[in-house]
N, C-alpha and C positions, 0 to 999 in steps of 0.2 A: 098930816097925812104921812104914814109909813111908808118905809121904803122896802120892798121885800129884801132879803137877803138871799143869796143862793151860791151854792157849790157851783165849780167849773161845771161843764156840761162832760169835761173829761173825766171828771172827779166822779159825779154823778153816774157815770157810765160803769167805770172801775166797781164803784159802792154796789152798785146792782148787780155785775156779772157774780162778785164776791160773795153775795148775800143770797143768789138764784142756785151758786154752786152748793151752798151750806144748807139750800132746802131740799137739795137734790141730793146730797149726802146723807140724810136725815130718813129722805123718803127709802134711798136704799139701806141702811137702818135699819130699819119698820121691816122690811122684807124677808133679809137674811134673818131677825129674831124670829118670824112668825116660821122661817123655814128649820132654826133650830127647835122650837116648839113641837112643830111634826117630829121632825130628827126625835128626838126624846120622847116624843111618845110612844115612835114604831120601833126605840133603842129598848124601852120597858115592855114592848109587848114581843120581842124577838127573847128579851133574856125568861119574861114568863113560859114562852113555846119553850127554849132549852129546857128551864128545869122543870116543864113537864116529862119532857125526852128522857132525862137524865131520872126523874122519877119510877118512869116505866120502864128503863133499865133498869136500876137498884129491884124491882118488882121482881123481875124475870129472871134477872142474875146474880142479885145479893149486892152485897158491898163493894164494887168492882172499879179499880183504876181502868180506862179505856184509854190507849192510845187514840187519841182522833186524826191520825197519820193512816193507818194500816186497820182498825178497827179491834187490834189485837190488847186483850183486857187481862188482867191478872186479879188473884182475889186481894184484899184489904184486909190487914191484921189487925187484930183489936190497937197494938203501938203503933202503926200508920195513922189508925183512924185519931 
């Protein structure tokens, strides 16, 4: 007949709190990626809106440097461009 073997029951305690915090570190993880995920999708669908903006400006105004301070624009020379 075997004898079981076993960790202290302090030992035991320790090993779990340790092992509860590292799935719980895990789970928040999981969270923050899924929330950079969003992040980056509403990062590429903010920079598509600009350069439509920036499209229907060039439309209206030509080649135009635009302060985005003051809304005050100047025209672009072909050696700027």
């Amino acid at each position: 007949m075997s004898t079981e073997k076993k960790i202290t029951e302090e030992q035991l305690k320790s090993l779990q709190e340790k092992n509860a915090a590292v799935q719980q570190l895990k789970v928040y993880i999981g969270d923050v990626e899924g929330q950079k995920h969003i992040l980056l999708h509403n990062l590429v669908t903010a920079q598509d809106e600009l350069q439509k903006t920036l499209k229907s400006l060039e439309e209206e105004y030509g080649k135009v440097s635009i302060n985005i301070q003051d809304g005050s624009y100047s025209e672009v020379t072909e050696e700027e461009a």
